[in-house]
N, CA, C and O atoms as a GROMACS GRO file, in nm:
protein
  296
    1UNK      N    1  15.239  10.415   7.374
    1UNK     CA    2  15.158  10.338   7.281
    1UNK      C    3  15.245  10.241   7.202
    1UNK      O    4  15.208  10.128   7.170
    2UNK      N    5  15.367  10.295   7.171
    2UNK     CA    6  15.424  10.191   7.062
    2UNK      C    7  15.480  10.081   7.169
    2UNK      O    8  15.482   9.964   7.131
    3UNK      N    9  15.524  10.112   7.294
    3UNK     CA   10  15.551   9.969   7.375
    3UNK      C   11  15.449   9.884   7.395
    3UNK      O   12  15.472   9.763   7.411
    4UNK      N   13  15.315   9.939   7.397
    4UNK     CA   14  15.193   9.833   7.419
    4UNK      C   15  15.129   9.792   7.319
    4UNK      O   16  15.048   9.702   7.339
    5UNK      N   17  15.148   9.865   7.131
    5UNK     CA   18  15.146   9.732   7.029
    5UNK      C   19  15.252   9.676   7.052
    5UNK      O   20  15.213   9.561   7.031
    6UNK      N   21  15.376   9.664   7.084
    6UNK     CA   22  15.454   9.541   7.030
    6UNK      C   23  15.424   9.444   7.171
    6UNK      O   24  15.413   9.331   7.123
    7UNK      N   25  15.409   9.434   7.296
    7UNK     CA   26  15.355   9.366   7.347
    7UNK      C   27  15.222   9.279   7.313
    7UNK      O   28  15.208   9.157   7.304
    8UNK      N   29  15.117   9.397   7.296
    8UNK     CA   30  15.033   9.326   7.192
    8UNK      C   31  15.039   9.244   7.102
    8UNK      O   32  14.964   9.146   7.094
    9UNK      N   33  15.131   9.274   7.020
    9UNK     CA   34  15.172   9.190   6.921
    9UNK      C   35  15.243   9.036   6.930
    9UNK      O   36  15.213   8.929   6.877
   10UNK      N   37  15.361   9.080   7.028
   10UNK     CA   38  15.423   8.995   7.095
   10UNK      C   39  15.350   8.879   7.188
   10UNK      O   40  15.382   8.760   7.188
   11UNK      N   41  15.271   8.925   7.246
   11UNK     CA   42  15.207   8.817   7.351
   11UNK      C   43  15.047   8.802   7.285
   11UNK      O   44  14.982   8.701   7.313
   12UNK      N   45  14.994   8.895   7.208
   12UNK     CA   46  14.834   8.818   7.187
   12UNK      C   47  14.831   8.765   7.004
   12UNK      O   48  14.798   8.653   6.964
   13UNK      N   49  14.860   8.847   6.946
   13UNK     CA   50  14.862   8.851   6.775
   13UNK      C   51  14.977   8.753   6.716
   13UNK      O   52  14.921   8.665   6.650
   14UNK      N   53  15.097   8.739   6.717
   14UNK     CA   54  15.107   8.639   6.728
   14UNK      C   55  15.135   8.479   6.779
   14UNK      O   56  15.213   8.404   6.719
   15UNK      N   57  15.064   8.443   6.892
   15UNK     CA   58  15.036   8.323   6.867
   15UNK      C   59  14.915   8.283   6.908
   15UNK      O   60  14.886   8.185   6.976
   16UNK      N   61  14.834   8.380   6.853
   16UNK     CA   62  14.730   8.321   6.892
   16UNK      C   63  14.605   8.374   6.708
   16UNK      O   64  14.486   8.344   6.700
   17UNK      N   65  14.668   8.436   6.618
   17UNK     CA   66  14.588   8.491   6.499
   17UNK      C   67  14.664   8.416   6.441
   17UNK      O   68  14.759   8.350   6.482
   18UNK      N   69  14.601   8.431   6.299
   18UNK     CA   70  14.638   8.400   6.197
   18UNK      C   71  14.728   8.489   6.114
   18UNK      O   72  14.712   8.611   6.105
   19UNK      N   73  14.842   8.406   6.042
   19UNK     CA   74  14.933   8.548   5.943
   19UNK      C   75  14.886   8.601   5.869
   19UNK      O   76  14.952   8.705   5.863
   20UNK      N   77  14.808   8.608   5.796
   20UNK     CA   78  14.719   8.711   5.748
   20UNK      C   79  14.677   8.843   5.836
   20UNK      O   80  14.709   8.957   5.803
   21UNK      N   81  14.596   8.810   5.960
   21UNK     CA   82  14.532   8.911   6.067
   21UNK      C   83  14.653   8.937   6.108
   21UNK      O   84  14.655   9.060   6.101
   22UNK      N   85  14.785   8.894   6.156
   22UNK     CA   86  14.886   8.971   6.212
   22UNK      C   87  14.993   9.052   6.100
   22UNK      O   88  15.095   9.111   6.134
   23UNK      N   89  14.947   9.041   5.973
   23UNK     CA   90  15.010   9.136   5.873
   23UNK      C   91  14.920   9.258   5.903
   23UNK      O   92  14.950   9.371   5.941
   24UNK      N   93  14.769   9.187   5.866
   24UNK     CA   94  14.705   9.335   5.873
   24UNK      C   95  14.730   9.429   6.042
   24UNK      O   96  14.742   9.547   6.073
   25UNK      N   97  14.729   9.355   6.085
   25UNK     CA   98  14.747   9.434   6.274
   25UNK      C   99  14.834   9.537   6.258
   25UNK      O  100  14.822   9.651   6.301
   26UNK      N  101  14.945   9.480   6.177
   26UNK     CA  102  15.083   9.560   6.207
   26UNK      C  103  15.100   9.664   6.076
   26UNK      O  104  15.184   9.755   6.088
   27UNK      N  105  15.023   9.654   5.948
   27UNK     CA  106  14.976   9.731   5.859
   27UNK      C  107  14.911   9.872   5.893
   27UNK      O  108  14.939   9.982   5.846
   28UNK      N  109  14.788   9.827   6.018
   28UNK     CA  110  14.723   9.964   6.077
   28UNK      C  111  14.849  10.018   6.199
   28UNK      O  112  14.890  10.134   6.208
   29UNK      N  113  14.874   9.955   6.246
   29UNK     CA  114  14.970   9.990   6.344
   29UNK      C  115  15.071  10.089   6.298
   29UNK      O  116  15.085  10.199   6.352
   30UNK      N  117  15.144  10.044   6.191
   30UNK     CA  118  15.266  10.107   6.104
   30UNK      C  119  15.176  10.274   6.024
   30UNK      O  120  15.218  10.389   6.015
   31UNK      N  121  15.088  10.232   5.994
   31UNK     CA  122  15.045  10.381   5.852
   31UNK      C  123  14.934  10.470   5.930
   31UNK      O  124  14.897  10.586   5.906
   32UNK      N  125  14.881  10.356   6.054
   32UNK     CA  126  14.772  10.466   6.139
   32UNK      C  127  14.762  10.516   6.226
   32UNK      O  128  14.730  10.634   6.234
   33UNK      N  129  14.791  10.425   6.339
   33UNK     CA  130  14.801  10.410   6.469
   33UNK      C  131  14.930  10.488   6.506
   33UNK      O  132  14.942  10.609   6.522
   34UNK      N  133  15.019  10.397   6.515
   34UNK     CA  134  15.193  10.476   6.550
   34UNK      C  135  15.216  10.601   6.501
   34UNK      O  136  15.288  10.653   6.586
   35UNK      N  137  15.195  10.690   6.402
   35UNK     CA  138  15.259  10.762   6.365
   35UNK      C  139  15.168  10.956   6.412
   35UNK      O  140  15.196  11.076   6.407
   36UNK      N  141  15.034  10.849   6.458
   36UNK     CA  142  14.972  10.966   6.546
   36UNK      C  143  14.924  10.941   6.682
   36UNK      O  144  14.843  11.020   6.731
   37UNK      N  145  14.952  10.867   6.731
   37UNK     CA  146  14.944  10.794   6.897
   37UNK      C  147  15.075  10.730   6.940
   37UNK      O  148  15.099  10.737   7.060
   38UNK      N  149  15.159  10.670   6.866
   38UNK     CA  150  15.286  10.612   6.928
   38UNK      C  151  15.378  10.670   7.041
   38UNK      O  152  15.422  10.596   7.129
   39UNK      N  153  15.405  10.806   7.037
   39UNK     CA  154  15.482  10.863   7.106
   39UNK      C  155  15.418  10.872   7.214
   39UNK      O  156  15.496  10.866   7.310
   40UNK      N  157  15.304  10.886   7.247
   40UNK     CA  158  15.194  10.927   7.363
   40UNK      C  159  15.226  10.818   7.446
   40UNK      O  160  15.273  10.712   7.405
   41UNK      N  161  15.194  10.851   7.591
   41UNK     CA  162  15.146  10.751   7.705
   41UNK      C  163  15.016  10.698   7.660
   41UNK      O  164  14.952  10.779   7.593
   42UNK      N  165  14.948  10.556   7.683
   42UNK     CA  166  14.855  10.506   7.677
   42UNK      C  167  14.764  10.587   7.758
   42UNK      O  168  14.652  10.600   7.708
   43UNK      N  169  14.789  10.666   7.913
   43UNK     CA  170  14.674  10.713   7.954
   43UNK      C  171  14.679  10.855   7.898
   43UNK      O  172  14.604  10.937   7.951
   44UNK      N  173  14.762  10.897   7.795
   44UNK     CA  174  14.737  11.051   7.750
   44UNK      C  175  14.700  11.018   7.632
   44UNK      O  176  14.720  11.095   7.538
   45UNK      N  177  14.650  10.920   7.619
   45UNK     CA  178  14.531  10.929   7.464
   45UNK      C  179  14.407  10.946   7.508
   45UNK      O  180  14.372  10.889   7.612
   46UNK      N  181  14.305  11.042   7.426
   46UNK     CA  182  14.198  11.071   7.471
   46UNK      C  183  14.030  11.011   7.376
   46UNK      O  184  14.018  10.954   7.267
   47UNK      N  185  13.982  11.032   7.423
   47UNK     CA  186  13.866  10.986   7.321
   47UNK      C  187  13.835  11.078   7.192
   47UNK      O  188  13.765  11.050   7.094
   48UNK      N  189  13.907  11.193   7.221
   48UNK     CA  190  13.896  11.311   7.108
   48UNK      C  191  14.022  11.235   7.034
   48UNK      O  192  14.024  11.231   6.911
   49UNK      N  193  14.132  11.170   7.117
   49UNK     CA  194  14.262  11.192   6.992
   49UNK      C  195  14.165  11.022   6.909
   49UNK      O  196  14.149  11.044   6.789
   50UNK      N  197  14.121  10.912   6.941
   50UNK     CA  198  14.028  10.831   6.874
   50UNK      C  199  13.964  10.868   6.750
   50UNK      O  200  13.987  10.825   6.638
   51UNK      N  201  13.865  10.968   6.794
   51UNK     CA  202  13.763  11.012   6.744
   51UNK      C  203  13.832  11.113   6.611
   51UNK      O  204  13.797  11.119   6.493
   52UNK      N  205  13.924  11.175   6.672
   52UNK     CA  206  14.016  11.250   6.513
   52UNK      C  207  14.089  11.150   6.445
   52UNK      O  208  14.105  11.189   6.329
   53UNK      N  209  14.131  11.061   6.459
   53UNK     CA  210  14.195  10.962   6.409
   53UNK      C  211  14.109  10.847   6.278
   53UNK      O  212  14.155  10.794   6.177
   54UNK      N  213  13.999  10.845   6.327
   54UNK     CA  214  13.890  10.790   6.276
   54UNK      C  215  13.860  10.868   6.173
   54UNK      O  216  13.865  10.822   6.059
   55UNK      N  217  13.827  10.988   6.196
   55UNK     CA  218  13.758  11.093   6.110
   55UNK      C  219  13.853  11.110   5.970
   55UNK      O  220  13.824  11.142   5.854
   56UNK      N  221  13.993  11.071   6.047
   56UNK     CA  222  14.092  11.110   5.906
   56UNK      C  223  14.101  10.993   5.818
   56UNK      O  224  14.197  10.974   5.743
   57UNK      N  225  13.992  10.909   5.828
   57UNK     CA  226  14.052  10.802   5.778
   57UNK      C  227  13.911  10.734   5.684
   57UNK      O  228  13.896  10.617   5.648
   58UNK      N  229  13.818  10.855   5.659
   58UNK     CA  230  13.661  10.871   5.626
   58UNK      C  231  13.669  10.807   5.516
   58UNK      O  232  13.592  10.712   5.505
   59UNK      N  233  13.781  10.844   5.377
   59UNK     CA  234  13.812  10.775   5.298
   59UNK      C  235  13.788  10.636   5.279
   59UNK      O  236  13.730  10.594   5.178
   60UNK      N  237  13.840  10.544   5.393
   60UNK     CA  238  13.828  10.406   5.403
   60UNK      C  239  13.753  10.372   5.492
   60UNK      O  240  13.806  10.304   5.581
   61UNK      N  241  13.632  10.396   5.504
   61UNK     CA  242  13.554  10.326   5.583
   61UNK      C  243  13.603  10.162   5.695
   61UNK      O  244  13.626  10.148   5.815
   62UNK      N  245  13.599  10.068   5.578
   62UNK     CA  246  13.609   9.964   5.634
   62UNK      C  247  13.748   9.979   5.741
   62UNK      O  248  13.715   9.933   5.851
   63UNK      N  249  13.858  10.016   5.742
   63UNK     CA  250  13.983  10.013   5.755
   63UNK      C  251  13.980  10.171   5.877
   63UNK      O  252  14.065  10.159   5.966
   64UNK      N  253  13.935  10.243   5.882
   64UNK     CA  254  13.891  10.331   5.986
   64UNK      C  255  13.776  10.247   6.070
   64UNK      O  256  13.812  10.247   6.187
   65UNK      N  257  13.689  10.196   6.059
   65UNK     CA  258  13.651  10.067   6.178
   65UNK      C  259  13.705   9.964   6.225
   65UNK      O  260  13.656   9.905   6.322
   66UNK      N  261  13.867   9.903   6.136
   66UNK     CA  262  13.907   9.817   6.223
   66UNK      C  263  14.019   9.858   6.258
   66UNK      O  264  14.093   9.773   6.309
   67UNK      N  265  14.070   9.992   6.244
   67UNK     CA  266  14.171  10.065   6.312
   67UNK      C  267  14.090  10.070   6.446
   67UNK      O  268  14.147  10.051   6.554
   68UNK      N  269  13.970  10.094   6.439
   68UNK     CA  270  13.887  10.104   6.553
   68UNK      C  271  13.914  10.005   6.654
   68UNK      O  272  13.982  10.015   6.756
   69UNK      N  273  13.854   9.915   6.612
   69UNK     CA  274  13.882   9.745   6.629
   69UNK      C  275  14.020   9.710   6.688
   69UNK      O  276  14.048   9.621   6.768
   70UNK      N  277  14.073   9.770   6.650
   70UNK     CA  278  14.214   9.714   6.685
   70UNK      C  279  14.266   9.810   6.829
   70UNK      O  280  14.301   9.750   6.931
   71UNK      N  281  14.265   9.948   6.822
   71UNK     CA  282  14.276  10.034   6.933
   71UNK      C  283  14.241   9.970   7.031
   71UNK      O  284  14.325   9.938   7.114
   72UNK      N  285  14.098   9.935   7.046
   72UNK     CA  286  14.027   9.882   7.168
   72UNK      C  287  14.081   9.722   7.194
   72UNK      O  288  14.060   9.667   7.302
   73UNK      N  289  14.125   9.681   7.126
   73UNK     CA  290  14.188   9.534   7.155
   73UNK      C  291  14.330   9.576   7.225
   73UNK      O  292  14.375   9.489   7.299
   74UNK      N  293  14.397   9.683   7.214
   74UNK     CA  294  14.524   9.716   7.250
   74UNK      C  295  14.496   9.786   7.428
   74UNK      O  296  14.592   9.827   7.494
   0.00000   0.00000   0.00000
């Protein structure tokens, strides 16, 4: 996972977003994403490890849907 955000990052976010959207990209990436999916293979993430990931993040609504948002763009 963490080789396919920085590709992500690298080849779609920035040059093609705005610096604003590629602070926030790498904001969820850094505090959400990476630190409970990073180590994983992309095909050993599951729709359960998604779906718990989301759930922990009930607190912030908005920001647990575009962690959403962002997974599926990756």
């Amino acid at each position: 996972m963490r080789e396919l955000a920085e590709r992500y990052l690298a080849d779609h976010a920035e040059p093609k977003k705005r610096p604003n959207s590629i602070r926030n990209d790498r904001q969820m990436l850094r505090d959400h994403i990476l630190p409970r999916l990073g180590r994983r293979k992309v095909s050993g993430v599951t729709r359960e490890d998604v779906s718990k990931l989301h759930s922990t993040m009930r607190e912030t609504p908005y920001a647990a849907n575009r962690t959403l948002a962002l997974l599926s763009k990756l």
